[in-house]
C-alpha positions in Angstrom: 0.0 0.0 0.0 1.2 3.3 -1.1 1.2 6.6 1.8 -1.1 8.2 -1.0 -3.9 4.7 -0.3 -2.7 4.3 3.2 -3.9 8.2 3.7 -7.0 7.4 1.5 -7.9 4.5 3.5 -8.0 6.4 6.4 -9.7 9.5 5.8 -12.5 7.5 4.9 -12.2 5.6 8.6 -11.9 8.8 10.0 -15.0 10.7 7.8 -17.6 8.2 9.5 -16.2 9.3 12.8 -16.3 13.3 12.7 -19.1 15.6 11.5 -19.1 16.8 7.8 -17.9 20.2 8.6 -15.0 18.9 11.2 -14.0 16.8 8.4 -14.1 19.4 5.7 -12.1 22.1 8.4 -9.1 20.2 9.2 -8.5 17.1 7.0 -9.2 18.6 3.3 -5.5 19.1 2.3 -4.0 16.5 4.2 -1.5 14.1 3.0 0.8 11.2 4.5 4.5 13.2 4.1 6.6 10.5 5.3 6.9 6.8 7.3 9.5 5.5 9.2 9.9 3.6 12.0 6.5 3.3 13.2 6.1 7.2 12.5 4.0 9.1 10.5 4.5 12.8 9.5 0.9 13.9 7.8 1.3 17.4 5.8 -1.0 20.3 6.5 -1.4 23.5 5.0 -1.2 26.1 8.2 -0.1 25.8 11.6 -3.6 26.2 13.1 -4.1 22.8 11.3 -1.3 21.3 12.9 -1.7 22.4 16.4 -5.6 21.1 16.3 -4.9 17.5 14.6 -1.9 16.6 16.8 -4.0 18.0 19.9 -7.5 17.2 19.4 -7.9 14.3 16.8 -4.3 12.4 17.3 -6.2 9.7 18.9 -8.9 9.6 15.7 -6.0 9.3 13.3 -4.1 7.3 15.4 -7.0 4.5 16.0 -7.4 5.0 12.1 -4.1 4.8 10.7 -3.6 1.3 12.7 -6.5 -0.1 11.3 -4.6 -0.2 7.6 -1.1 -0.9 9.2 -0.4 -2.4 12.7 2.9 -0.7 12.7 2.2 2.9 12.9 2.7 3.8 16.7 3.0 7.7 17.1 1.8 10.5 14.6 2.9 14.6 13.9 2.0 17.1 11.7 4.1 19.0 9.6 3.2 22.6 7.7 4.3 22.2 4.3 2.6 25.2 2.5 0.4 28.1 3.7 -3.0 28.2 3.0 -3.9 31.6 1.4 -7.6 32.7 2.7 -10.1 30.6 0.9 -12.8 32.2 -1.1 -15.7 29.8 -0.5 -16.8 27.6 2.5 -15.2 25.0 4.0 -11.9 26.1 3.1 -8.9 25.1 6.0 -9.4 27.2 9.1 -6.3 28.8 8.9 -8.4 31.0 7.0 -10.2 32.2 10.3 -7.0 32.9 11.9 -5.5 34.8 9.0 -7.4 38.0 9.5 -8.0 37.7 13.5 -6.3 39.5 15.7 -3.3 37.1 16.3 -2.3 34.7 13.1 0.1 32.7 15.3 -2.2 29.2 16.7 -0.3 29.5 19.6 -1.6 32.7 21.2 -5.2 31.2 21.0 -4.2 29.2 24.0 -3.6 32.4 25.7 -6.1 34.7 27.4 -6.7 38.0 25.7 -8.0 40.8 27.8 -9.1 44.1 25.5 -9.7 47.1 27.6 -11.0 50.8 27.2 -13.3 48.7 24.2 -14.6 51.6 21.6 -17.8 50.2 22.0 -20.3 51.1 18.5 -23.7 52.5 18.3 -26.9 50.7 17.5 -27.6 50.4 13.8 -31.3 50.9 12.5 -32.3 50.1 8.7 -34.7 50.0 6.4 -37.1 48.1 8.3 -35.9 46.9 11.4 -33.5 46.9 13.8 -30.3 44.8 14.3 -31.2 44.6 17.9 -27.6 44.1 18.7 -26.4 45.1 22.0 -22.9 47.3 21.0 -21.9 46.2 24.4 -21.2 42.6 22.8 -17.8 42.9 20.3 -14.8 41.0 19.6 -12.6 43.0 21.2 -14.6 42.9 25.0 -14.4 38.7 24.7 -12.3 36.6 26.4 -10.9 33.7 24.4 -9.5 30.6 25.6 -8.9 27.1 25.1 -12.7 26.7 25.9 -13.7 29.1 22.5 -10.8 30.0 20.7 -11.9 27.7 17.8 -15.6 29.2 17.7 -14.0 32.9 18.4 -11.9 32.6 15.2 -14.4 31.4 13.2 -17.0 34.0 14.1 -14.1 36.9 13.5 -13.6 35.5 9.6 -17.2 35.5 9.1 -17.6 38.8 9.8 -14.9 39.5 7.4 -16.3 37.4 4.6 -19.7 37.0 4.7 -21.6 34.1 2.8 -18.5 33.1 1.4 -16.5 31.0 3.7 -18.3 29.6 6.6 -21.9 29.4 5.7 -24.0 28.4 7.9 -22.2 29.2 11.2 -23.2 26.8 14.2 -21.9 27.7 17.4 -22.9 25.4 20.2 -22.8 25.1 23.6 -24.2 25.6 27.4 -26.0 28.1 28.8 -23.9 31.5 30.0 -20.9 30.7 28.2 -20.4 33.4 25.7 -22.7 32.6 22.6 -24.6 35.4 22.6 -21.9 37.8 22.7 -19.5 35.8 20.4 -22.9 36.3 17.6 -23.4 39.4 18.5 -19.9 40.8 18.4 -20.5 39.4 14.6 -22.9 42.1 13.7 -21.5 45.4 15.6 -18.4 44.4 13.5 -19.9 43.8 10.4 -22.1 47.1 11.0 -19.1 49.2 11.7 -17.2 48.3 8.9 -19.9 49.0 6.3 -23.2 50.3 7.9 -25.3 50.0 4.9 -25.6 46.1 5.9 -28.7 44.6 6.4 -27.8 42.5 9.9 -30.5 41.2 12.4 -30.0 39.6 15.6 -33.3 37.8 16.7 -34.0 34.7 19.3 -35.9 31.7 17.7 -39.0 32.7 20.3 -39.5 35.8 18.6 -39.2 34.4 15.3 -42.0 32.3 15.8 -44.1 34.8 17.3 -43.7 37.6 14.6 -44.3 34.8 12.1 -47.4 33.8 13.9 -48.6 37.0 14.3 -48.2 37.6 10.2 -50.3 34.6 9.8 -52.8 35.6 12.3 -52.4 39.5 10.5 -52.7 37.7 6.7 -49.2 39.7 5.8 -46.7 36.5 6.1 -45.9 37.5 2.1 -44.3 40.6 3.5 -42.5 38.6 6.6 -40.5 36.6 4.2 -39.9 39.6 1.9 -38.8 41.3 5.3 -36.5 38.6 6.0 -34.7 37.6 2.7 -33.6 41.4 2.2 -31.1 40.7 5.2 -27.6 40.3 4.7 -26.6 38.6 7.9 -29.3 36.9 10.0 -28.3 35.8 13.3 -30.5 33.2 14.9 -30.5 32.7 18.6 -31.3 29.4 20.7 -32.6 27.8 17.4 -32.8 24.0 19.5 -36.7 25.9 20.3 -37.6 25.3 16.5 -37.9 21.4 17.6 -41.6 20.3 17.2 -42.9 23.1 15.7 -43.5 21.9 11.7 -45.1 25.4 10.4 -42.3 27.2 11.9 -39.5 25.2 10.9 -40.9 25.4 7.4 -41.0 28.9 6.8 -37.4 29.0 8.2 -36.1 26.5 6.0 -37.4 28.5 2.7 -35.7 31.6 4.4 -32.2 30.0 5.2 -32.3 28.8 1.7 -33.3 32.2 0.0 -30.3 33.8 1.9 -28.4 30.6 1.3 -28.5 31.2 -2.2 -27.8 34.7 -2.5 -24.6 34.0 -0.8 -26.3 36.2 2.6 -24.7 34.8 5.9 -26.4 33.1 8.7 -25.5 32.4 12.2 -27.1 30.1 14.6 -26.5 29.0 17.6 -28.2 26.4 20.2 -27.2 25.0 23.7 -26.5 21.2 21.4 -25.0 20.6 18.0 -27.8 19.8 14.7 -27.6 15.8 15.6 -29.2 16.0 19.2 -31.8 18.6 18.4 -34.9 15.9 18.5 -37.9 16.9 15.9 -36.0 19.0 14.2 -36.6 18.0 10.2 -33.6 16.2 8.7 -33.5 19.0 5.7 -33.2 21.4 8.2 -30.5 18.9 10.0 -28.7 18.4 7.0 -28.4 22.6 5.9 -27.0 23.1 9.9 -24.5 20.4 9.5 -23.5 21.8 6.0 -21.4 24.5 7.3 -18.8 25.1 10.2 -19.8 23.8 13.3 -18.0 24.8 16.4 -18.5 24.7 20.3 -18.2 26.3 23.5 -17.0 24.9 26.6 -17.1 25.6 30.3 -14.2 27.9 31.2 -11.3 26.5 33.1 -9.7 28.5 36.2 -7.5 30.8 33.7 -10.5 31.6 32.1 -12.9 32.3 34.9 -10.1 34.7 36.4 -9.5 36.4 33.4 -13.2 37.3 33.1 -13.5 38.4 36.7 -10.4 40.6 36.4 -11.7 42.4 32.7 -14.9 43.0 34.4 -13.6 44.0 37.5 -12.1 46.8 35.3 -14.8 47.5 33.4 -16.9 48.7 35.9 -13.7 50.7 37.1 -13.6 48.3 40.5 -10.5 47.5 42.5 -11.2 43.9 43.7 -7.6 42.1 46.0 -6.5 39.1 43.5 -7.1 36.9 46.4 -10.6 37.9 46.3 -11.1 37.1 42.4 -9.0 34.1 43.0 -11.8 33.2 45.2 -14.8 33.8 43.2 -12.8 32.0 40.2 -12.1 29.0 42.0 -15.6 28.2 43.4 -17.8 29.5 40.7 -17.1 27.4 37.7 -20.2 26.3 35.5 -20.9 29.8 33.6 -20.1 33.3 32.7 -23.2 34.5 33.9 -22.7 33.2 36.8 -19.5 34.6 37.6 -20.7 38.2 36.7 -23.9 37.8 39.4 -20.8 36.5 42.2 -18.6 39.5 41.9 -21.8 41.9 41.5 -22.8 40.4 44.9 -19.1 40.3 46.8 -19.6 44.1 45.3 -23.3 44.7 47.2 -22.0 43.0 50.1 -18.7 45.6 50.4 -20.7 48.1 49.8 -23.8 47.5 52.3 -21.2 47.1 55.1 -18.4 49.3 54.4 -15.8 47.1 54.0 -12.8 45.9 51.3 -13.7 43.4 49.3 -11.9 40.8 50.9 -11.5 36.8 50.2 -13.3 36.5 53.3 -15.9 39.0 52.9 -17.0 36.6 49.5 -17.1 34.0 51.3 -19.4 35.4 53.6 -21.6 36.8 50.3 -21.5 33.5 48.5 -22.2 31.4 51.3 -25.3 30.1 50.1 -24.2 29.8 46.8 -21.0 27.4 47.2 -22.6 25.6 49.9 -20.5 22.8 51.3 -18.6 22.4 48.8 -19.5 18.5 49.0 -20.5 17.0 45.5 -23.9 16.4 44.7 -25.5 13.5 45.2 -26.4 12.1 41.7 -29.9 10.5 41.2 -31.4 8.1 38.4 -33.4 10.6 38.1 -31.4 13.5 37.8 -29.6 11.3 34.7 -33.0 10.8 32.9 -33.8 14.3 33.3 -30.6 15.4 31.9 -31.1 13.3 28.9 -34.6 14.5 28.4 -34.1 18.2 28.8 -31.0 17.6 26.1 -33.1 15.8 23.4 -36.1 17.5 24.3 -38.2 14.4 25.5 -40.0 13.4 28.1 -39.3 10.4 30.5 -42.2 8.5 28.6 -40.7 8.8 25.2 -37.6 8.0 26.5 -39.0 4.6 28.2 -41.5 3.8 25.2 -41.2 0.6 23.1 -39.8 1.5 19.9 -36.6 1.7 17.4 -36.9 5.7 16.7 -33.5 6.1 15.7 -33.1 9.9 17.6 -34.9 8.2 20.8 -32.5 4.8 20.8 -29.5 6.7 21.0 -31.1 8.7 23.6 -32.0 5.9 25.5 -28.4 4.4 24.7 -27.2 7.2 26.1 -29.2 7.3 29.4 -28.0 3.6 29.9 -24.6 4.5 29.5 -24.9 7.1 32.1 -26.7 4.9 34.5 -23.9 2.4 34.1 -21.0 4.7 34.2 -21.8 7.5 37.0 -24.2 5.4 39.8 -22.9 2.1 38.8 -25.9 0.6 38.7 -26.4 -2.7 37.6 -28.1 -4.0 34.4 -31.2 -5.3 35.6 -31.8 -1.8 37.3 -31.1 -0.1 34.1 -33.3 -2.4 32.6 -35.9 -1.5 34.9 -35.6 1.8 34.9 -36.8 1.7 30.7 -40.3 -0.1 31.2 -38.4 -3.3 32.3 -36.1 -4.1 29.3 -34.0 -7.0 29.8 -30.5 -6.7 30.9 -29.1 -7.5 27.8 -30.1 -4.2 26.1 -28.7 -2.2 29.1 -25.4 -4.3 28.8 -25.6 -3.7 24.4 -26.2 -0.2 25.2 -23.3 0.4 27.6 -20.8 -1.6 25.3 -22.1 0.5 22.3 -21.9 3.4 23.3 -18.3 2.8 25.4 -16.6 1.5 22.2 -17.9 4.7 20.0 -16.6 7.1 22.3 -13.1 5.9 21.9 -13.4 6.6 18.1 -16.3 9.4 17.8 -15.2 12.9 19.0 -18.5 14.4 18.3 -20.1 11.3 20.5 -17.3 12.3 23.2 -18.8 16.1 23.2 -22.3 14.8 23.3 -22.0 12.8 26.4 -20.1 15.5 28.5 -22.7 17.9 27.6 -25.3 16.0 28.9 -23.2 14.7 31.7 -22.7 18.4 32.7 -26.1 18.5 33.2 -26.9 15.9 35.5 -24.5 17.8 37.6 -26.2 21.0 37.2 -29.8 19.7 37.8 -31.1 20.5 41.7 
């Protein structure tokens, strides 16, 4: 086998294992430059290539490489030509970091901490408003390991829109930047060319203004409304599931806008696959473009945030105190803003610094013990149902539904893996299944998650919630 069929061979073990647009982002390009010894040197185009293969999917090519030859035993990248920015979608990503603020990968592992932002004034066009929040721009948000890939893609968006990434899909929990990250999309887009058609809008009030033009007979002049736009930036879109009329009417929109080469932005709290009743068309157009996440902030992160918005509100907060709030409040942004605005009440109500002591007096109730939670079958079901948007029922009803199986799959898995409980339990626990499908579901879904990154994301997330749920 030649390195040119070996590499062949295992792109295609590794394109059944990553979404379409991972696939498309990092290994379009690739190419086996040398083996020897057990070693493989792949070539990529950019460094931003290199540093996300050998970090994030070394184990994916790795596990896919061996499949064609037992020998191979340790991977690395090498840069053998730059990419120049791409002109349509789905280009290498070193496209996103070519026109950000820092081209070299490496500072994306670094915190970067704008201050004294020039912050833009709200846009109003034709016939509507952007609704954008100038508060919300690249420059005031924090990137980290948790969102630099998501950060970089949103900045060469806004620099070429409806040409490279297109859709958008940003996913991830609640409080953890989406908003702004989308947002800081149009005030950048709007200040470099104001004539620009942009709207920021939530998928609630989608549906209601496209309800109420139904009710008001003037849904003709909705969609005429909506397909003059020339960015359309969708919010919480995982609220579209179940409702058919509504998901209609925003398919022919995206598609109107998709063809004019207009750029759209979506974001949701899960990636396309788990939204449940969402129609596959729909599915498929989401998955078609660049999908990237959010994840919880780490420590670095957390302090970071608490420092920039320490000095944005022009506060002088003792590092020991931030070091505090940082270090106990970890699941969200939001979050972490409402802890230092309290510490802030509480100094100011008594006349005192701001001390560590003084926040932990303030979040007292908050932290708590500090003890972990104690973890609940039912708090796993309810974790898995409020992520695929089912109930307990649907979740337990007979049937081979392929979104509900691997929803149930799932559920097993965690019933297995975080209360050890046994088989027959699980079984139970599903309208009393036989052990045997608890024990197929746990092996299933264990042996994909060594192999299927995207699998690997879905399973934290919704293991982050069982943790989250009181």
């Amino acid at each position: 086998m030649t390195l040119e069929e070996l590499w062949r061979a295992t792109l295609g073990e590794i394109e059944v294992s990553v979404s379409k647009a991972q696939f498309n982002t990092w290994f379009r390009g690739t190419s086996i430059l040398s083996f020897e010894n057990g070693k493989v040197i792949i070539a990529v185009p950019n460094g931003f290539a290199k540093e996300w293969l050998e970090n994030k999917y070394n184990i994916i090519i790795l596990h896919a490489l061996n499949k064609n030859n037992r020998e191979i035993r340790e991977i690395a990248c090498q840069v053998v030509q730059e990419t120049p920015l791409p002109q349509k979608q789905n280009q290498n990503i070193d496209a996103v970091s070519a026109r950000s603020q820092s081209t070299d990968p490496s500072t994306f592992s670094t915190l970067k901490i704008k201050q004294n932002t020039q912050l833009s004034t709200p846009y109003t066009h034709s016939f509507h408003s952007s609704n954008l929040n100038p508060r919300y721009t690249f420059s005031s948000f924090i990137v980290g390991e948790n969102n630099n890939l998501a950060f970089a893609a949103c900045k060469a968006v806004s620099e070429q829109l409806g040409t490279l990434y297109n859709p958008l899909f940003i996913y991830g929990g609640v409080g953890l930047g989406k908003t702004h990250l989308l947002q800081s999309i149009g005030n950048s887009v709007l200040e470099k060319d104001p004539s620009k058609e942009v709207l920021y809008t939530t998928t609630e009030k989608f549906t209601h203004k496209l309800i109420t033009s139904i009710k008001n007979n003037t849904i003709n002049t909705f969609k005429a409304n909506y397909q003059k736009i020339d960015l359309l930036i969708i919010d919480d879109v995982q609220f579209l599931s179940g409702r058919e009329k509504t998901q209609h009417e925003f398919f022919n929109i995206f598609n109107t806008l998709y063809q004019r080469d207009k750029q759209i932005v979506i974001s949701s709290d899960r990636p396309p696959k788990s939204i449940s009743t969402l129609e596959d068309r729909l599915r498929s157009r989401f998955e078609g473009g660049m999908i990237a996440d959010i994840n919880k902030p780490n420590f670095e992160i957390r302090f970071a945030i608490l420092e920039s918005k320490a000095i944005e509100k022009k506060l002088s907060f003792p590092e020991e105190t931030l070091r505090y709030i940082a270090e106990n409040i970890t699941h969200n942004i939001r979050e972490l803003e409402g802890a230092l605005n309290r510490v802030l009440a509480f100094s100011q109500l008594q006349n005192i610094p701001p001390s560590p002591e003084l926040a932990k007096k303030a979040l007292a109730d908050i932290i708590g013990s500090g003890k972990k939670k104690t973890i609940t079958q039912k708090d796993v079901i309810q974790a898995v149902c409020s992520h695929y948007d089912l109930t307990p029922e649907e979740l337990a009803r007979k049937g081979r539904k392929k979104e509900i199986t691997h929803s149930r799959h799932i559920a097993m898995f965690l019933l297995r893996s975080e209360l050890k409980l046994s088989y027959k339990g699980i079984g139970r626990c599903f309208g009393g299944r036989d052990h045997t499908t608890a024990i197929h579901a746990f092996e299933k879904i264990s042996s994909e998650l060594e192999k299927n990154l995207t699998l690997k994301e879905e399973v934290n997330a919704v293991r982050e919630k069982i943790y989250l749920f009181e």
